[in-house]
C-alpha positions in Angstrom: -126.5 160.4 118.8 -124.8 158.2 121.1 -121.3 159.6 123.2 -120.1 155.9 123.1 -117.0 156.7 121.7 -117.1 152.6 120.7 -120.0 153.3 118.7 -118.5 153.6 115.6 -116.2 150.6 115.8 -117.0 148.3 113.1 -115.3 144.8 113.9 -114.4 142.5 111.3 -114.3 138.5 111.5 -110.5 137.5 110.5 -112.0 135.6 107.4 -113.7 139.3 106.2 -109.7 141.2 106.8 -108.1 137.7 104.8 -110.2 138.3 101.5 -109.5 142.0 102.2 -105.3 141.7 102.3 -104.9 138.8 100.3 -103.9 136.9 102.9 -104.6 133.5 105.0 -106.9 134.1 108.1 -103.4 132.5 110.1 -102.1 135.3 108.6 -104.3 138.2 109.9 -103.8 136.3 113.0 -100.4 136.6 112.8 -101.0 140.0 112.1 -102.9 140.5 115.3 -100.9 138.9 117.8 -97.8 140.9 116.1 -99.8 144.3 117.5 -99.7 145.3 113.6 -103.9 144.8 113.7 -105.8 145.8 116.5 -108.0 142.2 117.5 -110.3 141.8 120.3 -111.9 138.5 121.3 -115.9 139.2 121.8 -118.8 136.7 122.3 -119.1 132.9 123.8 -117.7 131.4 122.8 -114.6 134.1 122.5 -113.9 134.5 118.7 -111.7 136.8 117.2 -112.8 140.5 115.6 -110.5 142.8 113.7 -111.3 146.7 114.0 -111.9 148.1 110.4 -110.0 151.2 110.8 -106.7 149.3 111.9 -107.0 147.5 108.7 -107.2 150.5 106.6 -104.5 152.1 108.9 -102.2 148.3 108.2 -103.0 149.2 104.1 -101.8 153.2 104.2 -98.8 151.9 106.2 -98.1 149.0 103.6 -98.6 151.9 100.9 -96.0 154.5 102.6 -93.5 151.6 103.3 -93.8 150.7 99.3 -93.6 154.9 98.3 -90.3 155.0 100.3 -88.7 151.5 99.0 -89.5 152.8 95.3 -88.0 156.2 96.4 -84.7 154.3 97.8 -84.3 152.3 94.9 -84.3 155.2 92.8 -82.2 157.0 94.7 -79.8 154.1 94.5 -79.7 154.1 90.4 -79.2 158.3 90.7 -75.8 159.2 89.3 -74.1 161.9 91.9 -74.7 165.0 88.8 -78.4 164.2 89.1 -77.8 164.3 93.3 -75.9 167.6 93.3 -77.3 169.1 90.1 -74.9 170.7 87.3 -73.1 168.0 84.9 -74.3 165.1 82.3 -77.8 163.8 83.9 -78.2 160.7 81.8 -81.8 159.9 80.9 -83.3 156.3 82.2 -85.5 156.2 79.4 
């Protein structure tokens, strides 16, 4: 077993991370020169590789953004006796 610790990195071609977010390959670019995907350019000529793991790591951050802004906007259609407890707690279904 290797102690490269890059030996594990799997790099992905920006057209793979596209059909993986749903997204243009301008996008993922975007993406990558925003620092919100980690990119490398490799080879000659130079083209552009995505690391795997930062595009799972750009999904679980995309998930936990969307968990919080559902928990906001319920938080939003709470009535204070639901907030503080005690009193009528009206039922949303």
């Amino acid at each position: 077993m290797s102690d490269d610790p890059t030996s594990n990195v799997r790099l992905l071609a920006p057209a793979q991370v596209g059909e993986v977010l749903g997204v243009s390959v301008d996008e993922v670019m975007e993406l990558v020169l925003e620092g919100r995907l980690r990119g490398l350019r490799v080879g000659a000529p130079a083209r552009w590789r995505v690391e795997a793991a930062s595009v799972d790591e750009y999904l679980d951050e995309q998930a936990e953004e969307a968990r919080r802004m559902a928990l906001w906007r319920q938080s939003q259609t709470a009535s204070f006796p639901e907030l503080w407890g005690g009193g009528f707690v009206r039922k949303t279904d």
